[in-house]
N, C-alpha and C positions, 0 to 999 in steps of 0.2 A: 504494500500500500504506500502510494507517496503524502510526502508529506500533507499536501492542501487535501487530499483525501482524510487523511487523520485525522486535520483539526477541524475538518466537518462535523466526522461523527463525535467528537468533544464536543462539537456547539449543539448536534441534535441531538445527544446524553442530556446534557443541562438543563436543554429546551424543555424536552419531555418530562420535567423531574414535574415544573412549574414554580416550587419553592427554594428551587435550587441546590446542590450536591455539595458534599463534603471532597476530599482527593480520597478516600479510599472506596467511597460512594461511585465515584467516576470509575475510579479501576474496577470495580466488579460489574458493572453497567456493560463495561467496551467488552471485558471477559464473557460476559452474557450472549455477544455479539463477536464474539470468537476473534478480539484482537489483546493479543496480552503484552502487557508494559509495567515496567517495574514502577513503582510508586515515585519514585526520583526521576524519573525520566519523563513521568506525564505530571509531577509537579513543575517539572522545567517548561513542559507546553505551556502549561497552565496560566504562569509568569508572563510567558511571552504574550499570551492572547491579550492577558491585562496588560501589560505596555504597550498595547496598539489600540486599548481601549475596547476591545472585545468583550472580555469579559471584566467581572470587577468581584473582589469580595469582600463578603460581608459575616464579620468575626470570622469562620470558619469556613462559611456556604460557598462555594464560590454560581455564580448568576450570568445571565447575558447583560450584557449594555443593549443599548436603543442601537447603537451601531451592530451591536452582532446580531441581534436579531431581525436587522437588515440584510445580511451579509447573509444568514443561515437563508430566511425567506426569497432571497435571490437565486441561493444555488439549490433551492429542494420546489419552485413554483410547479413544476411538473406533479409532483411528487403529492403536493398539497391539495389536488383537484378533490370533490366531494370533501375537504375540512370540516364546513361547517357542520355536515351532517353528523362525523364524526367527533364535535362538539355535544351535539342533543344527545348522542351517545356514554358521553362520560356525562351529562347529567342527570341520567337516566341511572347510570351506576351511582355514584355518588349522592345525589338527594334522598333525604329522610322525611321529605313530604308525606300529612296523611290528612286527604281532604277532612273525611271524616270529624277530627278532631283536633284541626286545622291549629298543627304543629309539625315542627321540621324545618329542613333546609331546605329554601326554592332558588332557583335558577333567576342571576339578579345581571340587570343589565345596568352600566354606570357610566354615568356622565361626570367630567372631570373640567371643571370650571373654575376660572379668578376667583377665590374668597371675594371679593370688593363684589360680584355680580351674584351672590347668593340669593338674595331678598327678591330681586325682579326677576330672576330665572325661576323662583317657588312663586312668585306670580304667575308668570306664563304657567308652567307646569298646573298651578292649582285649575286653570280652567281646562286645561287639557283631560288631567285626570280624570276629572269630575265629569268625562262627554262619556260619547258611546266610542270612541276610536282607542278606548285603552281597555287597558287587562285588567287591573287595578286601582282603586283608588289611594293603594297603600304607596308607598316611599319612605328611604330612609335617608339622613345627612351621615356623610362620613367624613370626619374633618381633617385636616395639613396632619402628613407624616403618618397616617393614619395605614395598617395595612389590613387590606378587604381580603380573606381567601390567599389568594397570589398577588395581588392590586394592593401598591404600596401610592396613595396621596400622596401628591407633592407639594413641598414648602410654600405656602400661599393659596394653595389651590384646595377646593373643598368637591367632593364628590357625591353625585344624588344618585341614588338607585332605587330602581323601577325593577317588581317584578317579572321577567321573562314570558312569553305566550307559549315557552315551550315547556310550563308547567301542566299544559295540557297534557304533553307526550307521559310526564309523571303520572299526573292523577286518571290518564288509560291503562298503563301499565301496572297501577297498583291494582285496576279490574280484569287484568288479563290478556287487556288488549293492545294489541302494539300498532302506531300508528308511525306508516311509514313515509319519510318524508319525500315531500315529490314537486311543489314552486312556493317562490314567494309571488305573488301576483300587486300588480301595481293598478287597486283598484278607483274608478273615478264617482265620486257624490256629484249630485245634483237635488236642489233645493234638502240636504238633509239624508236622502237616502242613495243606496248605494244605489248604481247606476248599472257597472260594469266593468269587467277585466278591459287595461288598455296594454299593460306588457305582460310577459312572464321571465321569470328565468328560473329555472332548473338548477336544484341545488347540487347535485353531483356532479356541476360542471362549474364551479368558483370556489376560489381560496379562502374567500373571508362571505361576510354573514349577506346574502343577497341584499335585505332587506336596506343595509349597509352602503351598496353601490349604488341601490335608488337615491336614499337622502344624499350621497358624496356626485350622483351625478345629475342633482340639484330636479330631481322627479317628482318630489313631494310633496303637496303642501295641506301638510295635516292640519294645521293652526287655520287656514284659510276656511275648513271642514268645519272647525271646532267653531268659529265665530261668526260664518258665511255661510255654511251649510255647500260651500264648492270648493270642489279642486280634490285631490289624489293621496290616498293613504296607501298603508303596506297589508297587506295581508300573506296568511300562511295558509300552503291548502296540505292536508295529508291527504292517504288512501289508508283502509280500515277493511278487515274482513267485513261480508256483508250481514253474515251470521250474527255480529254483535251489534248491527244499529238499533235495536232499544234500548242495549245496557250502554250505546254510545249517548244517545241522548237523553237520561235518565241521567246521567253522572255530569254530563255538560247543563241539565235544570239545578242540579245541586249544587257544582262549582257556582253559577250566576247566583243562584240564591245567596251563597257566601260571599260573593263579592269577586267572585276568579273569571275573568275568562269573559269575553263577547265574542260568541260564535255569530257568523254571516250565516251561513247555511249549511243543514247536512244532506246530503245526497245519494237517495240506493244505487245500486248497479245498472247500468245503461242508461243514467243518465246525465246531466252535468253542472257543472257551479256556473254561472256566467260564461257558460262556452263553453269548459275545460271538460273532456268526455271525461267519464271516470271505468268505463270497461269495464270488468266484471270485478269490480272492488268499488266499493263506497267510499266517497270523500266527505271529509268536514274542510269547513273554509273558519278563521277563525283572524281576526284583528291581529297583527302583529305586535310583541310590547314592543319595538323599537317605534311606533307609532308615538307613542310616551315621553321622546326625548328629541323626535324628531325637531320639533319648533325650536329647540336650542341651535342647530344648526341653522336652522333657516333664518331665523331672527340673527343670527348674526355675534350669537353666543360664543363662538368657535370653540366648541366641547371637543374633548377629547373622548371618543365614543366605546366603550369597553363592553360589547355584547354578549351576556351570555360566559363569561369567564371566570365569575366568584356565584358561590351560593353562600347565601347567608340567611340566617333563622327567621322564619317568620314574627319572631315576636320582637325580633327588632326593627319590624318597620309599622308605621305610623299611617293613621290619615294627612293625606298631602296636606291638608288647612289647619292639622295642627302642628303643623314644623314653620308654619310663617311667624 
């Protein structure tokens, strides 16, 4: 293996940990992966990547810098196709969600904004919350230096989190049903209600969160929905065995009841959400929470957009109107 091949798979050891590795952490990792190095030799890597600013550590951990995980996401883009799906997947491992008895860890989406812009971003957000284009009316503040899950705040900066729409995927799974992911759709309101699909994209064919490169390729305008009753939010469609569409929407009346979750519409077999055929599998179509943080970009907030990467307990987060 040459050298720039080595220090790859160092960056994507690291990567994958998410909290970061120790050096003998890293040696049993690469060993795992059938490359063996003395502990002095991949401590000497290790130094070098931090002198180029690759990596950096922290007490013992060692971690990526914003640079390395540049650098790794440039040499693995191939590699990363279907990501995000493979995100809903470790949240799906990971969450201790129980609608039920609405406790546990949900799938939290974070916006990372100036401390100074706190108070008029929980403005905006409060009337967004409070529509029908979100999952929740809950949200938490996560303040400077603050670390969420893997999501470390930065000096001056304060973070809001919205819980995720792919608390859905949770609260099917905890009934048995696995809902499998298949677009984000970019759908259009008119006077209020929804209208109609105007794009799709297919999530096992992008590296980061669909819903993501709609808001980044400036598609959305949820806040326009929220106060105007016009313009283009995110949505999420699955497909669902067709065997379980009464226990799908029996669990999707209970989530709304609790407060989780605006489902658009669910759909048996051969037929379809706004167009989109569903073939011999049932789809639900359900509001994306990235709809929830969306008007931070568009207003001009310039958030730092963290979808879907920490879970954090339900009972740390709040109604949006009592964190003003």
């Amino acid at each position: 293996m040459n050298r720039d091949a080595f220090y790859l798979e160092i960056l994507r050891t690291i990567a994958e940990s998410r909290t970061g590795l120790k050096v003998n952490e890293v040696e049993k990792a690469l060993k795992e992966r059938g490359l063996n190095f003395s502990e002095r030799t991949l401590r000497n890597r290790l130094e070098k990547l931090a002198n180029e600013g690759i990596l950096e550590k922290s007490k013992s951990t060692w971690i990526l810098t914003d640079k390395g995980r540049e650098i790794l996401n440039s040499k693995t883009v191939f590699e990363r196709l279907g990501e995000f799906s493979e995100t809903v997947e470790y949240n799906l491992l990971r969450s201790t969600f129980n609608l039920y008895i609405m406790e546990g860890t949900v799938p939290t989406s974070i916006a990372i904004i100036d401390k100074n812009k706190v108070d008029k971003a929980l403005e905006v957000l409060t009337t967004v919350l409070e529509s029908e284009v979100s999952t929740s009316k809950l949200a938490v503040i996560f303040d400077e230096e603050e670390i969420v899950d893997s999501i470390e705040i930065g000096r001056g900066r304060v973070g809001i989190g919205t819980i995720s729409s792919t608390i859905y995927d949770i609260i099917m799974l905890n009934i048995g049903v696995i809902l499998s992911v298949e677009y984000a759709g970019l759908l259009k309101y008119v006077d209020s209600k929804p209208y109609g699909l105007v794009e799709l994209i297919n999530y096992s064919g992008t590296t980061v969160s669909p819903g993501l490169l709609f808001i980044r390729g400036g598609y959305t305008s949820v806040y326009d929905v929220v106060r105007k009753g016009e313009g283009f939010v995110v949505t999420a469609i699955r497909s669902f065995s067709p065997y379980a569409l009464e226990e799908v929407r029996n669990e999707v009346l209970l989530a709304e009841a609790r407060g989780i979750g605006k489902t658009i519409a669910i759909s048996p077999p051969m037929n379809n959400v706004f167009g989109v055929p569903s073939g011999k599998r049932a789809m639900i179509m359900f509001q994306a929470g990235i709809n929830q943080l969306a008007p931070l970009y568009e207003l001009g907030f310039r958030p730092e957009l963290r979808i879907n990467e920490a879970l954090v307990n339900i009972k740390e987060f709040k109604k949006i109107h009592e964190l003003r």
